[in-house]
matplotlib code that plots the C-alpha trace (Angstrom):
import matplotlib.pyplot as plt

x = [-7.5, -6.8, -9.4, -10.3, -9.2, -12.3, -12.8, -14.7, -15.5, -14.0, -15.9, -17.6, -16.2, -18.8, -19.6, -17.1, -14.1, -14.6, -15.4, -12.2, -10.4, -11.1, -10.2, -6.9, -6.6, -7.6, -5.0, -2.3, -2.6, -3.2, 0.2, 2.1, 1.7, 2.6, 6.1, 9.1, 10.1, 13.2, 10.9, 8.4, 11.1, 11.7, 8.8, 8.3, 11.5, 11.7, 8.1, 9.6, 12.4, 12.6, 11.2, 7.9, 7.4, 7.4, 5.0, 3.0, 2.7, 1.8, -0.8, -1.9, -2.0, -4.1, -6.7, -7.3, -8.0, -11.1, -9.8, -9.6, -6.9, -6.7, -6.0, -2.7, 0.0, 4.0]
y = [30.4, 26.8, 24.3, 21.1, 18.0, 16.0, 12.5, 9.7, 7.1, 7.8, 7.7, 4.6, 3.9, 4.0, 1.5, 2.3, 2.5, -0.7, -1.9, -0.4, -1.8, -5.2, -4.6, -3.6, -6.6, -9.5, -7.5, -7.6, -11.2, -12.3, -10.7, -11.3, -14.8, -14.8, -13.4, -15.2, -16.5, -14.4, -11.5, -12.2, -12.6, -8.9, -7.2, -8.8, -8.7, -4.6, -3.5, 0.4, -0.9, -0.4, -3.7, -3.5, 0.7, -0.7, -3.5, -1.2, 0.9, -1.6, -3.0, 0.6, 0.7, -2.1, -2.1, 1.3, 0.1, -1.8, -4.9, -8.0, -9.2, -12.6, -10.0, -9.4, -8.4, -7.7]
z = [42.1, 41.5, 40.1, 41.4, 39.9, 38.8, 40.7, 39.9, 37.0, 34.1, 30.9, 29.4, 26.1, 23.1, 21.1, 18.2, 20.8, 21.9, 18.6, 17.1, 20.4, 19.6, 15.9, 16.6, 19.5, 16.9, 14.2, 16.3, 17.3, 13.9, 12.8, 15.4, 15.3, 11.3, 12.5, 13.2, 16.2, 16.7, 15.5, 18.0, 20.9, 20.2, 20.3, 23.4, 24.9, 24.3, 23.6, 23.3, 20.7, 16.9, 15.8, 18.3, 17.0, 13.2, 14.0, 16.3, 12.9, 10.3, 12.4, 13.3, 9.6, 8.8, 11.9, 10.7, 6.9, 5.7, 4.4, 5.8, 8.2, 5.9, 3.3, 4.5, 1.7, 3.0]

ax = plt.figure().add_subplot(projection="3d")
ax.plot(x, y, z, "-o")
ax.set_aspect("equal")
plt.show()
């Protein structure tokens, strides 16, 4: 017996998704545009590649944290 596949809306996100969602939006933007320009060029270029994975991580990293995103420290 096989079961259905369920159709329809998918869920509404709460109010800490979307929350977290925009943390990690306004995190990434803020250090991405502190990168270089030839750093930048490859995140974007290959988004799957080494450089865009580490920078996925560190803001990962910080979104995740509870400081600041002025407080950044490299």
């Amino acid at each position: 017996m096989k079961t259905k596949k369920r159709r329809g809306r998918p869920r509404k996100l709460t109010s800490e998704q979307l929350e977290m969602a925009r943390r990690y939006e306004s995190v990434w933007h803020y250090m991405y545009a502190q990168l270089p320009a030839h750093v930048q060029k490859w995140i974007t270029s290959d988004p799957l590649g080494l450089s865009a994975s580490e920078f996925a991580k560190r803001v990962a990293r910080k979104a995740e944290s509870s400081d600041k995103i002025e407080e950044e420290e490299e």
